[in-house]
C-alpha positions in Angstrom: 20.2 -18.6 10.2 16.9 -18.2 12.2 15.7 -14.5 12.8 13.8 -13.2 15.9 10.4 -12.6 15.1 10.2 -9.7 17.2 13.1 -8.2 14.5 10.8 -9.2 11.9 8.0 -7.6 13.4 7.9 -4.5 10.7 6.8 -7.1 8.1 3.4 -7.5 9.4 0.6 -5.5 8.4 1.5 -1.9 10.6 0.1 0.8 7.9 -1.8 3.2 10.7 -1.9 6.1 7.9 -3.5 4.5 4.6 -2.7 6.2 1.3 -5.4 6.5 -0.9 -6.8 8.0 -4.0 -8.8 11.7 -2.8 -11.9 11.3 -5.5 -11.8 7.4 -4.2 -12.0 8.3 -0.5 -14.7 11.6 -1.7 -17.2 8.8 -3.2 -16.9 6.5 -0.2 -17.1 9.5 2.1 -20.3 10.8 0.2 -22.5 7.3 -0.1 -21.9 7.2 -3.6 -20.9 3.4 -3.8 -22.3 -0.2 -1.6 -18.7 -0.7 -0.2 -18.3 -1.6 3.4 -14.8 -0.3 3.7 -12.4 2.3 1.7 -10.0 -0.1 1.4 -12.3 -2.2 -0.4 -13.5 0.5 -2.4 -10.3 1.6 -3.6 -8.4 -0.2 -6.4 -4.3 0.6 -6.9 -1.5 -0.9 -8.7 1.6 -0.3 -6.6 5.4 -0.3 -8.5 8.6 0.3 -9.1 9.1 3.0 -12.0 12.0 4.2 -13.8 12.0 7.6 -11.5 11.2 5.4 -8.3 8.0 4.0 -6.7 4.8 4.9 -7.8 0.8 4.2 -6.2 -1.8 4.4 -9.2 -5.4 4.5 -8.6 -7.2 2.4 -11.0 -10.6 3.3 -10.8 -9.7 7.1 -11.7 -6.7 5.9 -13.9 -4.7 8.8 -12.0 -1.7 9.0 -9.8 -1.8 8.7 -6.1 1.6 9.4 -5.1 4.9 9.0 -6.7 8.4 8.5 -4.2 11.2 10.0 -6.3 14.5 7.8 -5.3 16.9 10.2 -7.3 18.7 7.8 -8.5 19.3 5.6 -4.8 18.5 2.2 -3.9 16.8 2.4 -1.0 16.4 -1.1 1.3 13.1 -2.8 0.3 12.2 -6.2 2.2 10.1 -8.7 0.3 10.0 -11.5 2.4 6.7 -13.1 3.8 5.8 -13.4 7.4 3.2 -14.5 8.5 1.6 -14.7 12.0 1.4 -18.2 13.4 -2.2 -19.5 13.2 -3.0 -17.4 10.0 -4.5 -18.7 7.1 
């Protein structure tokens, strides 16, 4: 079974609203570290957790944001795509 790529289009990289750490984004914001980019600045671990889904900043060992799934099973799509001519 082959899929349309243009169906599979959601599994390339679309984020347009980044979630990030505040004291993360603060430090970046205020010159306080060499990094060229807030994403590369900021370092999360990203899971599932008994409650639900959970984004953990490790550099301030605090939580970002945590998705509560009450108890659902909500669709979640690991497969890889990749664009053609990427390495």
């Amino acid at each position: 079974m082959t899929n349309d790529i243009s169906e599979l289009e959601y599994l390339l990289y679309k984020i347009n609203k980044p979630v990030v750490c505040t004291k993360c984004s603060d430090e970046f914001v205020g010159g306080s570290t060499d990094a060229k980019s807030l994403q590369e600045y900021t370092k999360v671990d990203i899971g599932f957790t008994d409650r639900g889904f959970q984004i953990w900043c490790r550099r301030h060992e605090l939580n970002i944001c945590h998705f509560n799934f009450e108890g659902l099973k909500p669709e979640a799509d690991f497969r890889c795509l990749e664009k053609k001519g990427s390495k």
